[in-house]
DOBA-104107 format. One record per atom (N, C-alpha, C): residue in three letters; chain; atom name; x, y, z negated. Coordinates in steps of 0.02 Angstrom, whole numbers, plus 50000, padded with zeros to 5 digits. Each point is the difference from the previous one (the first is absolute). Layout:
// DOBA-104107
res,chain,atom,px,py,pz
ALA,A,CA,X,Y,Z
...
END
This chain:
// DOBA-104107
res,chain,atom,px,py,pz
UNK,A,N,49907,56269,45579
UNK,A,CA,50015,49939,49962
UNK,A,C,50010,50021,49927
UNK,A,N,49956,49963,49953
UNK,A,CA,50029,50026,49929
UNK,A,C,50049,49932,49974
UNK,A,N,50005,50029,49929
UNK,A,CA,50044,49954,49970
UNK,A,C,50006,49930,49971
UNK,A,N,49913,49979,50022
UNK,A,CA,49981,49927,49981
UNK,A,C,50031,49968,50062
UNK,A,N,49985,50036,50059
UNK,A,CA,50000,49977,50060
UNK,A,C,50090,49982,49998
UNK,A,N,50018,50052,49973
UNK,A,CA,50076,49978,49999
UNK,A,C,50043,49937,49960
UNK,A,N,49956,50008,49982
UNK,A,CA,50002,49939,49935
UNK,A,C,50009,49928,50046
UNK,A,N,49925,49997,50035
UNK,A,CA,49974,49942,50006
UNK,A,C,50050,49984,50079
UNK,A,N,50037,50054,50002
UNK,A,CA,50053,49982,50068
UNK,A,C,50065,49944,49977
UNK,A,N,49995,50000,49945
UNK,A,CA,50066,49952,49980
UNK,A,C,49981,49965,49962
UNK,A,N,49948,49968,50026
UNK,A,CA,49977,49909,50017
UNK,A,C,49969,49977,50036
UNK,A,N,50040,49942,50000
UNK,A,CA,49999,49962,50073
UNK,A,C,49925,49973,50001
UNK,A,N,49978,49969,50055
UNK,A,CA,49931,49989,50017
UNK,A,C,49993,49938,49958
UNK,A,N,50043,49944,49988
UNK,A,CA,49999,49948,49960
UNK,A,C,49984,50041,49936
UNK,A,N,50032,50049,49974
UNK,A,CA,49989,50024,49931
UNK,A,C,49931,50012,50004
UNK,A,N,49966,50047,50048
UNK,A,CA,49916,50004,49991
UNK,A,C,49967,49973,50002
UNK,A,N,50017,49957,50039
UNK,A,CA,49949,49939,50012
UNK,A,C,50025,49938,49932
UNK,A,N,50038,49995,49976
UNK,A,CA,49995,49956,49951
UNK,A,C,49959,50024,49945
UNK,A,N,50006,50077,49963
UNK,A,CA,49967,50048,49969
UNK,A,C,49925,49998,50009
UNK,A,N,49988,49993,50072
UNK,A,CA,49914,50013,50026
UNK,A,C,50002,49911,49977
UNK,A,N,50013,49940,50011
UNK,A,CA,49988,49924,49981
UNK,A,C,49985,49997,49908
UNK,A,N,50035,50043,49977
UNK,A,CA,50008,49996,49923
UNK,A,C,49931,50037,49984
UNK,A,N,49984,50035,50022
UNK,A,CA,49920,50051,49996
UNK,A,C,49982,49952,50016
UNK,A,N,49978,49968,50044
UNK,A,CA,49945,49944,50035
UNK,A,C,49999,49945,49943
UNK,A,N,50087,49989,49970
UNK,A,CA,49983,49931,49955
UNK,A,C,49958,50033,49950
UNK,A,N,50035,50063,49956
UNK,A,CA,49962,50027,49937
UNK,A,C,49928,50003,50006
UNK,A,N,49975,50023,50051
UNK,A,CA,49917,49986,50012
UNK,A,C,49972,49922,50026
UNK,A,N,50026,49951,49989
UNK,A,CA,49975,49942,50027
UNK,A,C,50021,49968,49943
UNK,A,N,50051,50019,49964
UNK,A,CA,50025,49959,49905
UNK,A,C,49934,50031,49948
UNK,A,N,49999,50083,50005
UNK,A,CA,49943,50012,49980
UNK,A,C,49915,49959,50017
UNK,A,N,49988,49996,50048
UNK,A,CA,49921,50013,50021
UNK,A,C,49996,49923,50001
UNK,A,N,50047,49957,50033
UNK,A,CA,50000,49927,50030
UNK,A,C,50025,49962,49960
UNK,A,N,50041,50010,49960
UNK,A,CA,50051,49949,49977
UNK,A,C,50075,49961,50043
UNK,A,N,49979,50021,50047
UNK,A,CA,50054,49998,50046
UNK,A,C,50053,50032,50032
UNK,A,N,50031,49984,50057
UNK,A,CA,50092,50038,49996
UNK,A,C,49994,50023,50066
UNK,A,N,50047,50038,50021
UNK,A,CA,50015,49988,50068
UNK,A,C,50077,50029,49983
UNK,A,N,50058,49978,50039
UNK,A,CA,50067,50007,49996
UNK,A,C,50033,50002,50056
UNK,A,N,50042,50045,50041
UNK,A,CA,50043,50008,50050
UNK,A,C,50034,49942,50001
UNK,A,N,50029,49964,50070
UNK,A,CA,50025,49939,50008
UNK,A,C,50060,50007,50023
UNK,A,N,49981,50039,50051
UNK,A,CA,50043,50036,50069
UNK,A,C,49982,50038,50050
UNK,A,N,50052,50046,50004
UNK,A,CA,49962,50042,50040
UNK,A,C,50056,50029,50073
UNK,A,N,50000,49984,50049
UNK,A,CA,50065,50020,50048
UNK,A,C,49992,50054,50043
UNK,A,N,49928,50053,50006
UNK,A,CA,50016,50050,50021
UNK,A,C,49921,50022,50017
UNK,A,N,49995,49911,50053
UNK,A,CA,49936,49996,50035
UNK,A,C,49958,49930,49957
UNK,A,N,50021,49977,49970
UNK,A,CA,49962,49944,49970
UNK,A,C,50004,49997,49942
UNK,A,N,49951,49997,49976
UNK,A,CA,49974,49986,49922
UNK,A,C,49979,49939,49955
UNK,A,N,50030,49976,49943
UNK,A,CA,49999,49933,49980
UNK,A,C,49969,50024,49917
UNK,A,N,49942,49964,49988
UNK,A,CA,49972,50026,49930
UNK,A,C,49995,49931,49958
UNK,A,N,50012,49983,49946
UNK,A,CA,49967,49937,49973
UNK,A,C,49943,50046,49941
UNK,A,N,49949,49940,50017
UNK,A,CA,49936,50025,49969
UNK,A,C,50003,49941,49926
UNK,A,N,49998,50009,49936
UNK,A,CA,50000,49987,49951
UNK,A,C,49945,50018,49942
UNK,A,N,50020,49923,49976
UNK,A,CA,49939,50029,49905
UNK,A,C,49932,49978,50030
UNK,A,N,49929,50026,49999
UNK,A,CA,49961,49988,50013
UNK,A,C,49956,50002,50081
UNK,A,N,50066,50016,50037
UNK,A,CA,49999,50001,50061
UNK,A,C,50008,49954,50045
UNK,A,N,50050,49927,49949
UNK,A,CA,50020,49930,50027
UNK,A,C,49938,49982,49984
UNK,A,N,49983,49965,50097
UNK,A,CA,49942,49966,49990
UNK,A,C,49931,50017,50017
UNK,A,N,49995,50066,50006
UNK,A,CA,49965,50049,49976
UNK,A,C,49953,49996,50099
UNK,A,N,49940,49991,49998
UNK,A,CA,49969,49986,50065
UNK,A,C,50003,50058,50041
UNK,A,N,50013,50066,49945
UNK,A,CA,50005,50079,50050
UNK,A,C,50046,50019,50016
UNK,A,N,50058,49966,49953
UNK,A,CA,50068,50011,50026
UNK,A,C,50032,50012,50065
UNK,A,N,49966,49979,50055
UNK,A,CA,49998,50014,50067
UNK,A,C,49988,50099,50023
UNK,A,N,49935,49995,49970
UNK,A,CA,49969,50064,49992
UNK,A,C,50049,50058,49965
UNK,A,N,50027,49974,49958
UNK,A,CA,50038,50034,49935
UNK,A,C,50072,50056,50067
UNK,A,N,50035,49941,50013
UNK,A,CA,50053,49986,50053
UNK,A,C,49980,50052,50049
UNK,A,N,49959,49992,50041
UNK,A,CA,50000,50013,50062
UNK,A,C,49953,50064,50031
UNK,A,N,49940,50004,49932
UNK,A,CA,49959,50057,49991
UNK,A,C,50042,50068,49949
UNK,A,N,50004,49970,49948
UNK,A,CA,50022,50056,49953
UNK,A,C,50059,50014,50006
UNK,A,N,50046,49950,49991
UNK,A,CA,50070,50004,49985
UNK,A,C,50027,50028,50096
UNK,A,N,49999,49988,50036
UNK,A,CA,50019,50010,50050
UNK,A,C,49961,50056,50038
UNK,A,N,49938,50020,49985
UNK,A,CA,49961,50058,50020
UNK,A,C,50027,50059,49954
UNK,A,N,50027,49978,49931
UNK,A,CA,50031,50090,49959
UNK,A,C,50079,49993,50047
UNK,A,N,50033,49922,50018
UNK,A,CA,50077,50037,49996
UNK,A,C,49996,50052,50076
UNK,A,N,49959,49953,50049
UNK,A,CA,49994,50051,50067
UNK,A,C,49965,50061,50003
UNK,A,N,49979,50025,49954
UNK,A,CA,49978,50040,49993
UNK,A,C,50068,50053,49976
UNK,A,N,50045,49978,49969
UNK,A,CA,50071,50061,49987
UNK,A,C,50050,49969,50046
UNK,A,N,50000,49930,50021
UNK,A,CA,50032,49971,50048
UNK,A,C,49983,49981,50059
UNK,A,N,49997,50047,50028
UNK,A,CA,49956,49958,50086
UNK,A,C,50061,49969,50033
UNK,A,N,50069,50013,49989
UNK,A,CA,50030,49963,50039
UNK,A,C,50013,49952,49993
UNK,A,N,49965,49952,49933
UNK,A,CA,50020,49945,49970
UNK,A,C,49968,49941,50055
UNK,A,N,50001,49955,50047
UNK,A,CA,49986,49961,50038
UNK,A,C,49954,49948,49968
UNK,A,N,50016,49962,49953
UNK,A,CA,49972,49923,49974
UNK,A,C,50020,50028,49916
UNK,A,N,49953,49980,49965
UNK,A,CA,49997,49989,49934
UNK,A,C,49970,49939,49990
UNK,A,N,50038,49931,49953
UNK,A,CA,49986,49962,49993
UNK,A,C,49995,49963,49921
UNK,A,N,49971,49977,49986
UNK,A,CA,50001,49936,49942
UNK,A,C,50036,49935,49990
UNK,A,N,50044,49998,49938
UNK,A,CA,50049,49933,50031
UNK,A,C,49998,49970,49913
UNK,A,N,50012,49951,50009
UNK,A,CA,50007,49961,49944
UNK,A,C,50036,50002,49942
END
């Protein structure tokens, strides 16, 4: 184990995973014009509001459920439901 690894032990999974949501917004504020923002999060379920050029938006579905939810399970497999809320 090195010392990043030690690092990244004293934060909580909410801390990474809000960190990994803020990467996802910065590349979707950049490229899209649009947001994505942590809602809530209780351990196993995930709450995102999608914002900016994303309200409305016909891929927004796609956005949600392809991208946004295919990177968090990808560092989070134990995350159950990731969702979109108003």
């Amino acid at each position: 184990m090195n010392s990043s690894d030690n690092n990244l032990a004293n934060y909580t999974t909410e801390d990474k995973l809000n960190a990994l949501i803020e990467q996802l917004d910065a590349y979707i504020t950049h490229f899209h014009g649009g947001s994505v923002e942590l809602v809530s999060f209780d351990g196993k379920h995930l709450k995102i509001h999608l914002g900016g050029a994303c309200l409305g938006c016909p891929l927004s579905p796609a956005t949600v459920h392809g991208w946004v939810a295919g990177t968090v399970k990808q560092f989070f497999p134990e995350i159950e439901s990731i969702e979109s809320v108003d």
